[in-house]
PyMOL CGO cylinders between C-alpha atoms (Angstrom):
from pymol import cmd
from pymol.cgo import CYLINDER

trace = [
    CYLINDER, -6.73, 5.56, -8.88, -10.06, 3.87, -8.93, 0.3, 1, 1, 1, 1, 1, 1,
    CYLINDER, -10.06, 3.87, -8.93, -11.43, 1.19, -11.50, 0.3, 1, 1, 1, 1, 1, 1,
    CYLINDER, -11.43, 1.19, -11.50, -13.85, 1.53, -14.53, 0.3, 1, 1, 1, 1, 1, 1,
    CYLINDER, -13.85, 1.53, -14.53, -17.46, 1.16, -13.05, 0.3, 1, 1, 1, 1, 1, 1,
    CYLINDER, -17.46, 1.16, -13.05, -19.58, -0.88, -15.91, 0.3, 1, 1, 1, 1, 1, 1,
    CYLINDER, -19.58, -0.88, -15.91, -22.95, 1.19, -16.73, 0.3, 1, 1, 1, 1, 1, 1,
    CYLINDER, -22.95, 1.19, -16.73, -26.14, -0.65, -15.54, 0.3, 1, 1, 1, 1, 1, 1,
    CYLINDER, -26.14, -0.65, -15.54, -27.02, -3.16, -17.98, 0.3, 1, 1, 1, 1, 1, 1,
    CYLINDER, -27.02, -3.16, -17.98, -23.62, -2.30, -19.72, 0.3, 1, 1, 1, 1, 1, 1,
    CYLINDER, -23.62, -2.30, -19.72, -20.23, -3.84, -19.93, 0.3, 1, 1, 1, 1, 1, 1,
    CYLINDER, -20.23, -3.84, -19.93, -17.14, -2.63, -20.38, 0.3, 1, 1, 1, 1, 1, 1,
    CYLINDER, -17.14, -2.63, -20.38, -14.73, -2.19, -23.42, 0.3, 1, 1, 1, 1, 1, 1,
    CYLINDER, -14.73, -2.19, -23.42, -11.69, -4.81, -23.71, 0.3, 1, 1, 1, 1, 1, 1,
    CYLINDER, -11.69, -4.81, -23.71, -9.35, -1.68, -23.04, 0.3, 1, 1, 1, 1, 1, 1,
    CYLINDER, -9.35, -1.68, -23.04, -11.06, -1.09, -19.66, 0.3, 1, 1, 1, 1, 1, 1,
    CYLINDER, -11.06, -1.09, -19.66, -10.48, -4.16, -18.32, 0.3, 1, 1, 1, 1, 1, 1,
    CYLINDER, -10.48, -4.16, -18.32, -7.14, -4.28, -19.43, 0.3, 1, 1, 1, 1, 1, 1,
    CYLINDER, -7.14, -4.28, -19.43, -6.85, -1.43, -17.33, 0.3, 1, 1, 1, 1, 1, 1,
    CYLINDER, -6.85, -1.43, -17.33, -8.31, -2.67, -14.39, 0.3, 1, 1, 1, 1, 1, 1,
    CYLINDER, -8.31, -2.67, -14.39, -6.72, -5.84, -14.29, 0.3, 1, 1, 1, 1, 1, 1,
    CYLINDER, -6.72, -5.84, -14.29, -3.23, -3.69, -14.21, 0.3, 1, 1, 1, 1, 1, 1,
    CYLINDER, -3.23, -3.69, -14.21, -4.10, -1.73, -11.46, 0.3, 1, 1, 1, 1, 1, 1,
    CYLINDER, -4.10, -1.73, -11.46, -5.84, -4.55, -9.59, 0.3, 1, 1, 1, 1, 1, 1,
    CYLINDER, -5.84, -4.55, -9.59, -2.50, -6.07, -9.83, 0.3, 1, 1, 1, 1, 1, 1,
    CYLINDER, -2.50, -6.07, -9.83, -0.66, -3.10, -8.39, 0.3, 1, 1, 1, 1, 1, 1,
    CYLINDER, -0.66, -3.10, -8.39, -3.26, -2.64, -5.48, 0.3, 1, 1, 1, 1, 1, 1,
    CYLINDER, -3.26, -2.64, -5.48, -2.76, -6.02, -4.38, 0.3, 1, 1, 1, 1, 1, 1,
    CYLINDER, -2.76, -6.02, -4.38, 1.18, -5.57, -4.43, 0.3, 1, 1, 1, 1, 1, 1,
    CYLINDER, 1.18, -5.57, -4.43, 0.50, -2.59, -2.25, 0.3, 1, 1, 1, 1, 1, 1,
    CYLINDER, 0.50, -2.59, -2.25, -1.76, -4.26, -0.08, 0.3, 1, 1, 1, 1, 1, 1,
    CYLINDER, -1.76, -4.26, -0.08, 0.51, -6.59, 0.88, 0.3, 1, 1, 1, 1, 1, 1,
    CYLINDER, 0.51, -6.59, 0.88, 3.38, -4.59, 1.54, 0.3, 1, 1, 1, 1, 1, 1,
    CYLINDER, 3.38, -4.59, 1.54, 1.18, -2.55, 3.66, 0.3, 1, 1, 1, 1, 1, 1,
    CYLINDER, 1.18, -2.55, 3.66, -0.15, -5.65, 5.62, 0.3, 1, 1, 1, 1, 1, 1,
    CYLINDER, -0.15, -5.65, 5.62, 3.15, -6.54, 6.43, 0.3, 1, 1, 1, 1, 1, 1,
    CYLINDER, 3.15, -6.54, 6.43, 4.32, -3.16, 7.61, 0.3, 1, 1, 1, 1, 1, 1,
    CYLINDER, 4.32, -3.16, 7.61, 1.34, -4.10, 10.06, 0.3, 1, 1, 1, 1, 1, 1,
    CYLINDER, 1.34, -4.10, 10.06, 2.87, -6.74, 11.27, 0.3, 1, 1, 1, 1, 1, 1,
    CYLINDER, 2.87, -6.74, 11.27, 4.88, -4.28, 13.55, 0.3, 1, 1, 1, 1, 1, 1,
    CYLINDER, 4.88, -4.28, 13.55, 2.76, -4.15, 16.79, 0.3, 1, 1, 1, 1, 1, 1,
    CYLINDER, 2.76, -4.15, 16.79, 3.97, -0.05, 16.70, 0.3, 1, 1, 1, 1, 1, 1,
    CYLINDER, 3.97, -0.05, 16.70, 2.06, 0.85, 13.63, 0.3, 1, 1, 1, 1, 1, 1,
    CYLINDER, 2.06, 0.85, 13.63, -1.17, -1.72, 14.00, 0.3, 1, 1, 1, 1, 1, 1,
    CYLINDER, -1.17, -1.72, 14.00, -2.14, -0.03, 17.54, 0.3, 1, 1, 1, 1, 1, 1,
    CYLINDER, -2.14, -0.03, 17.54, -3.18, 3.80, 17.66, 0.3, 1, 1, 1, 1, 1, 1,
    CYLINDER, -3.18, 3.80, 17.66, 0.43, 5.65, 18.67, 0.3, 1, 1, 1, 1, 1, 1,
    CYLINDER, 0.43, 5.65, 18.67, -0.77, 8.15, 21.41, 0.3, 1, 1, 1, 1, 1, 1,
    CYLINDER, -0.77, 8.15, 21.41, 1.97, 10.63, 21.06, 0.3, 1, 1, 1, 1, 1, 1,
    CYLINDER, 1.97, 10.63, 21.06, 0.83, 14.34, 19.64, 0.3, 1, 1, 1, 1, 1, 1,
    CYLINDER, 0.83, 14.34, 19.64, 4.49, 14.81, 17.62, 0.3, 1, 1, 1, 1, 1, 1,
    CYLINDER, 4.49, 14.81, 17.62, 3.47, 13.94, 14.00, 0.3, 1, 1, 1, 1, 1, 1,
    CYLINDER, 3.47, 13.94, 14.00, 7.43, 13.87, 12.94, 0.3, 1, 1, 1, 1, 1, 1,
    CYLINDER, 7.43, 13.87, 12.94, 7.52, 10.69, 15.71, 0.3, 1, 1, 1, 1, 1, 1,
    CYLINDER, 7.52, 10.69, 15.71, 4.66, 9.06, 14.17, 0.3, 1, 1, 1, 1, 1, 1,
    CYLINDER, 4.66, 9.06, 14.17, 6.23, 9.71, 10.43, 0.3, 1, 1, 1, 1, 1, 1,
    CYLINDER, 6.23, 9.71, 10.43, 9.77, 8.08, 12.19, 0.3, 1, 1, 1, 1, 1, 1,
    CYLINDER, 9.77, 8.08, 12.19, 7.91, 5.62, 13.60, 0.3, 1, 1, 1, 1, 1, 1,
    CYLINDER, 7.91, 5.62, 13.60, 6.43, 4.72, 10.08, 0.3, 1, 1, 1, 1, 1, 1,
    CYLINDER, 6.43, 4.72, 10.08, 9.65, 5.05, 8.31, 0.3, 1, 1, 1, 1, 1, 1,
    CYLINDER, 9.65, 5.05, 8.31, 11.50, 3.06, 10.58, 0.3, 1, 1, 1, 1, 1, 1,
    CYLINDER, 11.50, 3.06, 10.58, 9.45, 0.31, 9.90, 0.3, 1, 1, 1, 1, 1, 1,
    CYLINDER, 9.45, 0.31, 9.90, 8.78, 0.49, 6.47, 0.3, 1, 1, 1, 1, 1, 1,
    CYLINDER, 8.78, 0.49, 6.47, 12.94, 0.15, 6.29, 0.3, 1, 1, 1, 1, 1, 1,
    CYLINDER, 12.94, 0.15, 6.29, 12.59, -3.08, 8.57, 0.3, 1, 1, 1, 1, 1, 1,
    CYLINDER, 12.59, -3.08, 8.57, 10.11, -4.70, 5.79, 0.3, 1, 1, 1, 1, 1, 1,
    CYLINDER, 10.11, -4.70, 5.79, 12.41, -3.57, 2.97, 0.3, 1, 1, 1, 1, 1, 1,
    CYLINDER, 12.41, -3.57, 2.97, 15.75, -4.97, 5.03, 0.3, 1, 1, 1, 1, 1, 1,
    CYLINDER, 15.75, -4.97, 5.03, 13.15, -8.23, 5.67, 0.3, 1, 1, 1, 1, 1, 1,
    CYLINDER, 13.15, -8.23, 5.67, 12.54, -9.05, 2.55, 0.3, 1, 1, 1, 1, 1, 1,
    CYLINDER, 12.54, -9.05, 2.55, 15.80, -8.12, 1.00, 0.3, 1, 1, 1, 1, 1, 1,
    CYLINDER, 15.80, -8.12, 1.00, 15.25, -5.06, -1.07, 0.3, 1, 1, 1, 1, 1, 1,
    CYLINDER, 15.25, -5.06, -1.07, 17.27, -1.68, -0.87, 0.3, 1, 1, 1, 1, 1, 1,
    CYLINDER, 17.27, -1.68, -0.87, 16.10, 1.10, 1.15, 0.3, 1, 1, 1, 1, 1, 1,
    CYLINDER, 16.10, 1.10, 1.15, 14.76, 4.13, -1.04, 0.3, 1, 1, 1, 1, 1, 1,
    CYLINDER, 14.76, 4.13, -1.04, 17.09, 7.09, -1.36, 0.3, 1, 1, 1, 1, 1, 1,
    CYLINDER, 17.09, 7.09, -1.36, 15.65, 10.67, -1.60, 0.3, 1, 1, 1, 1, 1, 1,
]
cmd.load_cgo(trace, "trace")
């Protein structure tokens, strides 16, 4: 989802910027998370292996590292 652009020599309404201030606030929660899933040297350099079901282990694998890390219960489905 994007933001509300203002118009050029406009502003917004009071209900836009509601809005944008609750989904800045989710895109920085998201942001973080996915910095820190960087912070496994696997997914911040380029994986040079063709299999795209390694790469999506890969990722997995350490998105369930950050979520034992910080404490929070791995995602079932």
């Amino acid at each position: 989802m994007q933001p509300k652009k203002k118009l050029r020599n406009g502003t917004l309404t009071p209900q836009e910027k509601k809005e944008d201030w609750c989904l800045s606030s989710i895109r920085v929660r998201i942001e973080h998370v996915i910095g820190d899933i960087k912070r496994y040297r696997i997914i911040h350099d380029i994986i040079r292996f063709s299999c795209s079901e390694f790469r999506d282990t890969v990722m997995e694998t350490c998105c369930e590292l950050h979520n034992f890390r910080v404490g929070r219960t791995p995602a079932v489905g």
